[in-house]
N, C-alpha and C positions, 0 to 999 in steps of 0.2 A: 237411505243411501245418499249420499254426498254425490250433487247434480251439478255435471261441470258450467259454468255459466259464462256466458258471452254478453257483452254491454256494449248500446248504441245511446251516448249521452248527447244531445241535441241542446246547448243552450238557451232553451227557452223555457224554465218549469217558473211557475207562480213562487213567489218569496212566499208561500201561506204554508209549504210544508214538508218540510227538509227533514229532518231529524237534529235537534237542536244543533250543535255544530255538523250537521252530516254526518253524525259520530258514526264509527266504521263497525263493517259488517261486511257481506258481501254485496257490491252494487253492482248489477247484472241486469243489462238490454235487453240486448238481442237476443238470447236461449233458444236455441230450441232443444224440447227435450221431449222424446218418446217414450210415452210411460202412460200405466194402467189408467183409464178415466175414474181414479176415486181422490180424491185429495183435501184439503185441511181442514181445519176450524174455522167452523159457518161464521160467517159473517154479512149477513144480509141486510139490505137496507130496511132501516124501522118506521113501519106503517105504522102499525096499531100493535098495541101491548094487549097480549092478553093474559086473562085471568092467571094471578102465578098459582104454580102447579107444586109448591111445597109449604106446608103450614107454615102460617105468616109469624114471627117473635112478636114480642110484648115491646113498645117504645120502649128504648133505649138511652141515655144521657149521654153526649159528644161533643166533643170542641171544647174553648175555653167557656171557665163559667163568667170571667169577666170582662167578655168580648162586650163591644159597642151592642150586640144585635140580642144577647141575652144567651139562655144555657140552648143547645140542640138539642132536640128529641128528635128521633128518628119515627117517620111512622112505620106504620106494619103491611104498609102496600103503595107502591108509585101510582096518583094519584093523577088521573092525563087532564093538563089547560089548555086553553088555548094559546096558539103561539105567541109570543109575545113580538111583536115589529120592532129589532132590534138589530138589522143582519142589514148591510150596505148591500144597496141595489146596483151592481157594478152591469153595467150593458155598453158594447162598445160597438162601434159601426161595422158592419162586414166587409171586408174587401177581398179583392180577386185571391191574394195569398191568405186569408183566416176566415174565420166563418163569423168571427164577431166573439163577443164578450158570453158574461152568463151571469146568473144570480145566483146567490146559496139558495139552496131547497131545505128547511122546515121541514124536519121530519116527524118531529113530535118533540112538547115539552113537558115533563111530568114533575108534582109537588114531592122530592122525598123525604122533607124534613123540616119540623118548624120550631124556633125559636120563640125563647119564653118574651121577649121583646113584640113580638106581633111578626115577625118577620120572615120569609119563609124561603127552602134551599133548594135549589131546581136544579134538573140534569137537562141538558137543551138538546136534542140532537140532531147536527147538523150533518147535512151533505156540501162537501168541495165542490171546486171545480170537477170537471170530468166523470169518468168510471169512479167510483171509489165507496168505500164502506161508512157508515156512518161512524162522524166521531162527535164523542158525548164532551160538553162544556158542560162547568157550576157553575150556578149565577145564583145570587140573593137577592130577592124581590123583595123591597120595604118600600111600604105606602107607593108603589108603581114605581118607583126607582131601579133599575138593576144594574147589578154589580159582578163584574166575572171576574171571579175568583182563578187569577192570576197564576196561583203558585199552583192549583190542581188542571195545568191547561198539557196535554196531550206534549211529550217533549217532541212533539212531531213540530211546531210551533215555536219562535221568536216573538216579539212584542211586538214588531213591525207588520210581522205577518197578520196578527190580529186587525193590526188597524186597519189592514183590509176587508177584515172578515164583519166585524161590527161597528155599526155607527155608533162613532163616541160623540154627536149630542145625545145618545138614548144611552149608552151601556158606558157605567165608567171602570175602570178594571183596578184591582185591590188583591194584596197580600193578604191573605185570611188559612189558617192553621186549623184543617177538621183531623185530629191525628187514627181514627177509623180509617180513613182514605189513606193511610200510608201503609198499610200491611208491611208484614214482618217478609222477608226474603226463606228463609225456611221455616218447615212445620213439621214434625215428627206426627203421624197418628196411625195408631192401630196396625205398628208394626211395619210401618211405609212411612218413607220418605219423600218431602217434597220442595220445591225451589220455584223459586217467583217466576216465570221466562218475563224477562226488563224488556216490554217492546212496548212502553211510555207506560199511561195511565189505561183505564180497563176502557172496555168498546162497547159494548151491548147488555139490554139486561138479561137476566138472566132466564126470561120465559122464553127466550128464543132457541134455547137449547131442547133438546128431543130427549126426552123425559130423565132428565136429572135424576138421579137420587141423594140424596142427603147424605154422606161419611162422616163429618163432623161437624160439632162447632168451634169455630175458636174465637180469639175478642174482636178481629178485625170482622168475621163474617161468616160463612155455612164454604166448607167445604165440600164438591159436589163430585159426581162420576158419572161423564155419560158414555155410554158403551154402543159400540156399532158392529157392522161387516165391514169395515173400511179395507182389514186386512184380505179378507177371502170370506166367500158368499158360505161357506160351510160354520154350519152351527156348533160344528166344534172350538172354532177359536173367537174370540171377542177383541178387539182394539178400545185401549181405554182413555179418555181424557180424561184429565181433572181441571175443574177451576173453584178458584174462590168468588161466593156471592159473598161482592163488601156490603154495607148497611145504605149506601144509595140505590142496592139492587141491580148494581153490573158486577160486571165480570174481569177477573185477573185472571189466566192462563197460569196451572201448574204444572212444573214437569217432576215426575215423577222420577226420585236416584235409585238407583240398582243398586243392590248389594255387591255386584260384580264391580268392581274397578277396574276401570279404563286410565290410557293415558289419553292425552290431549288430542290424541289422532285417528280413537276409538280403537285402541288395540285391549282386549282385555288383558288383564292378568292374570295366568294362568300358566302350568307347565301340562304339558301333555306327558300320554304316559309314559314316553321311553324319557321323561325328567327334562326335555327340552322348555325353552321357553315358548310361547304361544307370538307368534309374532303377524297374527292374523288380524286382518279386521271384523268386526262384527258391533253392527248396529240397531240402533231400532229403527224401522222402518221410514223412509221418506214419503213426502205426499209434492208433486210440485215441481217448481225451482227451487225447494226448499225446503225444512225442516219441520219436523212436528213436535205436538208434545204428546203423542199415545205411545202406550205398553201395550204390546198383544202377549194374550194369554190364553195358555191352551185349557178347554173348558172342559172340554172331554176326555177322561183318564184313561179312557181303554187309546186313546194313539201315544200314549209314553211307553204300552207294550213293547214296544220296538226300541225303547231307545238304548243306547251305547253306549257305556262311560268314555269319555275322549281322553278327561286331564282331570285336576284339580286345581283352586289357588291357594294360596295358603294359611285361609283363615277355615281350609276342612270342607269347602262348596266343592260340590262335584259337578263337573260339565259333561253333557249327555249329546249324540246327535240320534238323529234315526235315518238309516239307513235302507229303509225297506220301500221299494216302490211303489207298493200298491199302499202305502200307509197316506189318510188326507191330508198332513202335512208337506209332505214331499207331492205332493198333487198341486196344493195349493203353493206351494215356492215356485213348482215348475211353470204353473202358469203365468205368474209373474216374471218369472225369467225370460220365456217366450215372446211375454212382450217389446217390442219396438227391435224384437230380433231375426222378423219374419218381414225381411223385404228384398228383392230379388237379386243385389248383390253384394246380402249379406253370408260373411262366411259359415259354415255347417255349424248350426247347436247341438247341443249334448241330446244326446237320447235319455229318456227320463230314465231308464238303467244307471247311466252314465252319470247322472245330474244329481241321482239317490247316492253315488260312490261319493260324490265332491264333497269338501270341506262349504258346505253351501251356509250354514246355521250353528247355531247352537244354544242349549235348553236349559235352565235351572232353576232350581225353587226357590223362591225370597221366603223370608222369615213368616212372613203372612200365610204362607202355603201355597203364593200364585205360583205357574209356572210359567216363565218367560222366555221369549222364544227372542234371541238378536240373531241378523241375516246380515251373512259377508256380501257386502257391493260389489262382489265382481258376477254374483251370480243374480243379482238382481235386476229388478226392471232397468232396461237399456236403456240411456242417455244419450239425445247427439246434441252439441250446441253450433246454435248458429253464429257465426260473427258478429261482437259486440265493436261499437263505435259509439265516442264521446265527441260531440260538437261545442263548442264554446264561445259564447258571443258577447267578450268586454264591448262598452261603451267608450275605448278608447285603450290603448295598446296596457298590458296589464299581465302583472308577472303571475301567474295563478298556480295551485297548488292540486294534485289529484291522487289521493291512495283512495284506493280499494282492498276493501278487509274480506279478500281473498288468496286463496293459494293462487299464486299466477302460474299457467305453464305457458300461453303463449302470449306474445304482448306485440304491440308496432306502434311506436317505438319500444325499447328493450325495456322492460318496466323495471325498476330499483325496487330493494328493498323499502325505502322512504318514499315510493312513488313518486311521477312526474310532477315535476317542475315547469313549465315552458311560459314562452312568450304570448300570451295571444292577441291577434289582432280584432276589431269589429268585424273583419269581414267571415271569420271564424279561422283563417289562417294563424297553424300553429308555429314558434319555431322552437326545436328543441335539437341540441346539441350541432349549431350548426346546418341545419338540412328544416325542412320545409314540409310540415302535415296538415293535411285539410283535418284530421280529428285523429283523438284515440283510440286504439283497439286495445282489446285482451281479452281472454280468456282463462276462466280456471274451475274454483270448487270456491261456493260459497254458502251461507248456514242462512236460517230464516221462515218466518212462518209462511207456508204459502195460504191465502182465502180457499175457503171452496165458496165458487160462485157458481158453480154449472149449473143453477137452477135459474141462473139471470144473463142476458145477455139478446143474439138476434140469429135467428136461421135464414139461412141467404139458400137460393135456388143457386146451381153451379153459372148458371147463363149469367147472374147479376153480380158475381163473388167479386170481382175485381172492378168493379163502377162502384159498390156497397163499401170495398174496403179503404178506396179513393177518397169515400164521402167520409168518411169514416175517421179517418187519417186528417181532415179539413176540420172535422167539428172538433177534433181532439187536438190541435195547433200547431200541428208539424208544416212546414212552409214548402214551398215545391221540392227544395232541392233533397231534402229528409224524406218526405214522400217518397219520390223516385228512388232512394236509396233502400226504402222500408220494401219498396214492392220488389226491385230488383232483387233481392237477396229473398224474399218470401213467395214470390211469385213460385216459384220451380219446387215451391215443398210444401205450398197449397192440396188437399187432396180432390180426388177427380169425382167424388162420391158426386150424387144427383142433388145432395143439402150440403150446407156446411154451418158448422157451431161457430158463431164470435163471439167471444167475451173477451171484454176487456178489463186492467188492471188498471188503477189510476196512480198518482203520484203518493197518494196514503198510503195504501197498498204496496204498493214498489217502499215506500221508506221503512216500511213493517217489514217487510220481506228483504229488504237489502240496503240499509244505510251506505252513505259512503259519505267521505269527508272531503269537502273542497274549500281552498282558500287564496285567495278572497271570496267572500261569500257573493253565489249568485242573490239577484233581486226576483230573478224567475226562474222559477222551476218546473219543466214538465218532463214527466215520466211515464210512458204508458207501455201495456206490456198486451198481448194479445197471447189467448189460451183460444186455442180452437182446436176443432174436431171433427170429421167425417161421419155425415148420418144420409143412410139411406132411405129414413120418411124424415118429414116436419114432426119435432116434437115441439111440447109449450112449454114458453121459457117467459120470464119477467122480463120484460124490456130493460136497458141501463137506458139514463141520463147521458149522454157525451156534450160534453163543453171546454169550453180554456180559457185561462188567463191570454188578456191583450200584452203581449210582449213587453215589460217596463226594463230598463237599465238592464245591468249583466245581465244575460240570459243564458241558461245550459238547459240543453233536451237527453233525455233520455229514449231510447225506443228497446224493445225486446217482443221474445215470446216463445210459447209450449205446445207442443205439439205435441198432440194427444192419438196415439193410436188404439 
């Protein structure tokens, strides 16, 4: 489902992690969105690698053979070192408005590959500032020298931003061509289709994932499948990822194409049968603020007993719904539907009679044999967003640039198709057309992967939620007047449970989940996004790290958040 989203930009995020120009997608704050507590592609911070859980390949030969460092062989299993002290120690003093600076955290570095030169190819993984997921660096170690391989660095990353990141009397940074690491954008296998999702270079390796299986190989890597209940607890249906393991032993996110054709705005193609054209929506499922890359597929043949023919398209595919109440599929939509739609002045939902009649779905086999279930968003998990604002804070009056790679429906000021233009001052005073804004709004529908983090984050007693979220807001670098703004607008839609879940999102996260382009480029960027939840015990959860960059030159803040019923 396409999740309308609202954005709170605060000029002040770290130059360390933008999305190479901000390149556009949907950039979204403030959200709030009410929707089922299951959501994306794990992405958890890397402790310890354990043993991988798919027969290892035989080395391999990679890169150029007449590089400086000699031929690459890959080995047959990431090999954990010790860290190497190569990451700038950035610590700034606290004061009343920030809580002070942070260091990158060293999450592990592991050997994946060695060079006939003596030389050897490392994945380093580092944590940012703030909430955020680990992201993987190359470096090449020769005789204790390292080298970060440049051209394979996260396009979440500028040069500039690195030099924050690592101390260049240790780490010198170089263009180096491993062409394994550039996967191919599609992959035809066994009857399925697939395509890269472009959210930079891959994140984690591949042991992290819940029990993989092997679907193919191809030259770049092992294409894998891992299957969950993400859609519904019932053992009839399964929800599918794919990724590809590259030869360093991470991961690229695939989205798998349907045989069904869509146009740009998820409408299939199709005529129904009194020969009309189909001018419905139907997608695959969201997880989030944002997009996924799973297929659910129905596992169990006795619930296509019920199904209907609806239409055809017309390459001969026949489109099916099921219409019978008591069938798991309609059980399991209804449930989903229900959610974020049961609150006390919400208008009357459909009765599952009712909800079994609606154009709610619909079903068909791919060439492989799956059968694929896409769900119309009007009948799916409820959405409400909160109001999104953008803060802006030149180092001196400064003409800047703002789109958002969003459907806009509400904006303040009137948002252009070219998106805002305006004046901004230091003191974060905007002016645009004449007239005088402290920041920008909007609101819309924007695409993007959301983490699932709900296994990390902090459970707050209801007595301490608002001193906790305070503290919270201080260590993550929002300044008083963004605070006061974060709580006023979140305070009233906090819930009243006796615990509550915080996680948060950090600016990696936020640029994986919703790029936006801004120009002139900020020097700092913070984005943070808060997903929480009502629980009526303490459950255990992973603590996060929260930290911030010390505010340098231009600065834009982002705030947002999800709300999980």
């Amino acid at each position: 489902m396409k999740a309308k989203i609202k954005t709170f930009f605060s000029p002040l995020v770290i130059g360390i992690l933008i999305g190479v120009f901000f390149t556009a997608t949907a950039s979204f704050a403030a959200y709030t969105l009410i929707i089922k507590p299951k959501l994306n592609p794990p992405t958890p911070p890397v402790v310890s690698l354990p043993s991988p859980t798919l027969p290892a390949k035989a080395s391999a030969t990679a890169g150029p053979n007449d590089s400086v460092y000699g031929t690459l062989s890959w080995l047959s299993g990431p090999q954990k070192i010790t860290n190497p002290e190569i990451l700038v120690k950035l610590i700034s003093t606290p004061t009343a408005e920030y809580s002070g600076g942070y260091s990158f955290a060293d999450l592990g570095t592991y050997r994946v590959g060695k060079f006939s030169g003596g030389a050897n190819l490392l994945v380093a993984f580092i944590l940012p500032e703030g909430p955020s997921s680990p992201i993987p660096f190359r470096l090449i170690e020769d005789k204790g020298k390292y080298s970060l391989i440049e051209s394979l660095v996260s396009a979440d990353y500028v040069k500039k931003e690195l030099d924050n990141i690592f101390d260049k009397s240790k780490v010198s940074f170089i263009s180096f061509q491993i062409k394994e690491l550039y996967p191919e954008y599609y992959y035809s296998i066994n009857q399925m289709n697939f395509s890269k999702i472009d959210t930079g270079f891959s994140s984690t390796f591949y042991s992290q994932l819940s029990n993989p299986s092997l679907i193919s190989s191809v030259p770049a890597g092992d294409i894998l499948l891992v299957s969950s209940s993400y859609f519904s607890d019932s053992n009839d249906f399964t929800s599918q990822e794919y990724y590809l393991k590259l030869k360093d032993f991470t991961l690229v996110s695939l989205e798998r194409q349907l045989g069904l054709a869509t146009s740009d705005n998820h409408v299939p193609y199709f005529n129904n049968l009194d020969n009309s054209a189909n001018k419905t929506v139907f997608e695959q499922p969201r997880g989030g603020c944002g997009s996924g890359n799973r297929s659910v597929v129905i596992k169990n043949q006795s619930v296509l007993n019920d199904k209907v023919l609806i239409g055809k398209n017309n390459n001969g595919l026949d489109l099916y719904q099921i219409k019978t109440a008591s069938n798991n599929l309609i059980k399991s939509l209804y449930i989903n539907y229900k959610a974020g739609r049961e609150y006390p002045s919400a208008p009357p939902i459909l009765s599952i009679d009712q909800f079994a009649a609606a154009p709610n779905h619909i079903i068909f086999q791919e060439k492989n044999s799956d059968w694929i279930i896409l769900i119309n968003p009007e009948y799916a998990v409820q959405a409400e967003c909160g109001k999104p604002v953008i803060y802006l804070y030149p180092t001196k009056d400064t003409q800047i640039s703002v789109k958002v790679g969003a459907d806009i429906t509400q904006s303040e000021p009137l948002y252009p198709t070219t998106g805002w233009t305006v004046l901004a001052h230091p003191d974060g005073q905007l002016d645009y057309q004449g007239r005088v804004y402290p920041n920008l709004f909007w609101e819309g529908t924007g695409q993007g992967i959301y983490p699932d983090l709900k296994n990390f984050g902090f459970v707050v007693s209801q007595k301490n939620l608002l001193s906790t979220l305070k503290n919270h807001l201080k260590q993550l670098g929002l300044n008083t007047q963004e605070t006061s703004d974060f709580l006023e607008f979140w305070t009233p839609l906090l819930p009243i449970s006796p615990y509550v879940r915080l996680t948060w999102l950090g600016t990696v996260d936020m640029n994986r989940l919703a790029p936006f382009s801004v120009t002139s480029r900020p020097d700092t960027v913070i984005r943070i996004f808060l997903d929480f939840a009502s629980l009526d015990q303490p459950i255990s959860l992973i603590p996060q790290k929260l930290s911030s960059l010390p505010r340098r030159g231009f600065t834009l803040v982002e705030w947002g958040g999800l709300l999980v019923k």
